[in-house]
KEKE-3310 file (N, C-alpha, C; in steps of 0.2 Angstrom, whole numbers, plus 5000, padded with zeros to 4 digits):
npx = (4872:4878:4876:4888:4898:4909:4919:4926:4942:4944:4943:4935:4936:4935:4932:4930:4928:4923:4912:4902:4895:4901:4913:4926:4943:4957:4965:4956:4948:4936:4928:4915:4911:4904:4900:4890:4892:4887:4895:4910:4924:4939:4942:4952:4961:4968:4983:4992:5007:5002:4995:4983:4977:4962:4953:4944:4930:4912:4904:4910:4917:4925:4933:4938:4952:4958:4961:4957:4946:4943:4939:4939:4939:4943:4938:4929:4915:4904:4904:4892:4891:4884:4886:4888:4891:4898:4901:4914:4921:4939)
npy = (4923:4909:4894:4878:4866:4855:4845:4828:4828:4842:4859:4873:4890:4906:4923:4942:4949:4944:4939:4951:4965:4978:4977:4981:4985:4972:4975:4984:4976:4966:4950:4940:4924:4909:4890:4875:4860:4846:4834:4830:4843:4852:4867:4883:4898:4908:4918:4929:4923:4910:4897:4893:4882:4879:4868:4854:4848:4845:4858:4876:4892:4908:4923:4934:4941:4951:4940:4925:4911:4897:4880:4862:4847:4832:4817:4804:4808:4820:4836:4846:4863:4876:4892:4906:4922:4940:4955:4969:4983:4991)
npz = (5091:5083:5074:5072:5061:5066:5055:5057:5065:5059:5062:5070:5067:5074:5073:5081:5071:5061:5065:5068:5056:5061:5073:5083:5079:5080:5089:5099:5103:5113:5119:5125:5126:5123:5122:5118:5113:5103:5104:5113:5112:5108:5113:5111:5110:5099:5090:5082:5087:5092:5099:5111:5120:5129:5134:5133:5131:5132:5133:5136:5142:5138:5139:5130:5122:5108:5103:5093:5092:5093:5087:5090:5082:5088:5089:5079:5073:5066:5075:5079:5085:5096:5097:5109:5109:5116:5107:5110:5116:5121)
capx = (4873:4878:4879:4894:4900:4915:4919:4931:4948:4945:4940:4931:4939:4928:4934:4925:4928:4918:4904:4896:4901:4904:4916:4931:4948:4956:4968:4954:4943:4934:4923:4916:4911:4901:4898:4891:4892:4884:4898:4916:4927:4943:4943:4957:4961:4974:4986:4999:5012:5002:4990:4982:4972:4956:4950:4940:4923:4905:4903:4914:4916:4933:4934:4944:4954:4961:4962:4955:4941:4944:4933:4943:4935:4947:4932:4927:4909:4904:4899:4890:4891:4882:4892:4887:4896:4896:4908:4914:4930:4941)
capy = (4916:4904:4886:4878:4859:4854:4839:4824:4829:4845:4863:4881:4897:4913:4930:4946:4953:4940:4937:4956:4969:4982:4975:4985:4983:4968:4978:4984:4968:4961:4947:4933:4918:4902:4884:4869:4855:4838:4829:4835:4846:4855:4874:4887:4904:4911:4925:4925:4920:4905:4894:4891:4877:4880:4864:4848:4845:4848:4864:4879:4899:4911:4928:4934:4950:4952:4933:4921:4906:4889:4873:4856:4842:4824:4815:4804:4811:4829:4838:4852:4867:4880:4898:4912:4929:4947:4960:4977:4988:4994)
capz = (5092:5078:5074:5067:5062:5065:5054:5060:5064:5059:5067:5065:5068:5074:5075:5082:5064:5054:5068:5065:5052:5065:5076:5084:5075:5083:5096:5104:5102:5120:5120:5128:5123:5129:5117:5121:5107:5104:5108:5116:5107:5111:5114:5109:5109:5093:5090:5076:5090:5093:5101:5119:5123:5136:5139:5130:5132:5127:5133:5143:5140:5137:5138:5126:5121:5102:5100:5089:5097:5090:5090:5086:5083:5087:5087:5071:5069:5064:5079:5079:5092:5097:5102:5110:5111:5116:5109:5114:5113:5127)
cpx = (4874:4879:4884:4894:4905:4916:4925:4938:4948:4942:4937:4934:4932:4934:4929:4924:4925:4910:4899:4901:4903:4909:4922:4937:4950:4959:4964:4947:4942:4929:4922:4913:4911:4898:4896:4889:4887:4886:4906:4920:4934:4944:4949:4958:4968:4975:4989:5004:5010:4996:4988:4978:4970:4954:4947:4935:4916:4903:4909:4912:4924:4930:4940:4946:4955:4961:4957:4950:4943:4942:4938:4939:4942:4942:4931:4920:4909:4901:4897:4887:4887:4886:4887:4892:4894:4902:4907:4920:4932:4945)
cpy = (4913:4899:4883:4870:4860:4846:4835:4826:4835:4851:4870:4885:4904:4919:4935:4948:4950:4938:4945:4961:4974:4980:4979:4984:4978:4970:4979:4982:4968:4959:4941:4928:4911:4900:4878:4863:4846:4833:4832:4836:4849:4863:4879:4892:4904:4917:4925:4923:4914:4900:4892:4887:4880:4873:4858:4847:4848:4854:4868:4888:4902:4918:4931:4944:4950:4947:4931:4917:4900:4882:4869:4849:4834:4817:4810:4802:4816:4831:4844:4856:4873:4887:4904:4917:4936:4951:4965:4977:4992:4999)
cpz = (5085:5081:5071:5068:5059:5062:5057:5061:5060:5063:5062:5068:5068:5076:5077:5076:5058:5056:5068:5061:5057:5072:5076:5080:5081:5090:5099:5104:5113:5118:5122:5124:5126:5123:5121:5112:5109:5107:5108:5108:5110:5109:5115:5110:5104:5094:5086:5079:5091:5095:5109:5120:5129:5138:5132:5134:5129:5129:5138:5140:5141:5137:5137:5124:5115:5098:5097:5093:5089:5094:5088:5086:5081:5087:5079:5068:5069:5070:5078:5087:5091:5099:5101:5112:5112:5114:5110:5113:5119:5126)
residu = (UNK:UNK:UNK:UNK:UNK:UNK:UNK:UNK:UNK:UNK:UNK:UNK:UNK:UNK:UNK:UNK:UNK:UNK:UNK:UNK:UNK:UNK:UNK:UNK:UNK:UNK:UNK:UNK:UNK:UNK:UNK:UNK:UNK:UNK:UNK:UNK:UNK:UNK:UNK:UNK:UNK:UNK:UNK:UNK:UNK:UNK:UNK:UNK:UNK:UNK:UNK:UNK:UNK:UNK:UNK:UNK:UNK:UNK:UNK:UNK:UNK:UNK:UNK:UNK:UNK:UNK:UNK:UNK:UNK:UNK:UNK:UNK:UNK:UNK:UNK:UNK:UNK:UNK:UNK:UNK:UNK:UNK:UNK:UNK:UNK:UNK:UNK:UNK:UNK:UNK)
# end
């Protein structure tokens, strides 16, 4: 688990590979992931082709393969989220 703040109109980026040092290479990345925030946020997933929005609000969960997890905050106070995740390799 970490906590993160995300300031006004900006976001935070999580990858498997920065949240523990043993994490698989990114191909054969799986993890899940469940946040809930102080107040709503918009939820992503990234790839180098691009971006996916999941949803807006103060909490939800993704499970993800290879991809990036992105917080966004449109908001204009700082919010801070909480995220939990598990990885593993397939």
């Amino acid at each position: 688990m970490v906590t993160v703040a995300v300031a006004p109109g900006g976001s935070q980026d999580l990858e498997a590979q920065q949240l523990i040092s043993n994490a698989p290479p990114s191909a054969a990345v799986v993890w899940t992931i469940a946040w809930r925030s102080t107040d709503p946020l918009t939820a992503s997933w990234y790839r180098q082709g691009g971006t996916t929005d999941l949803g807006r609000g103060r909490w939800g969960s993704a499970e993800l393969g290879g991809a990036g997890f992105r917080l966004r905050n449109d908001g204009a106070a700082t919010v801070f989220a909480e995220v939990h995740y598990v990885i593993g390799s397939r």
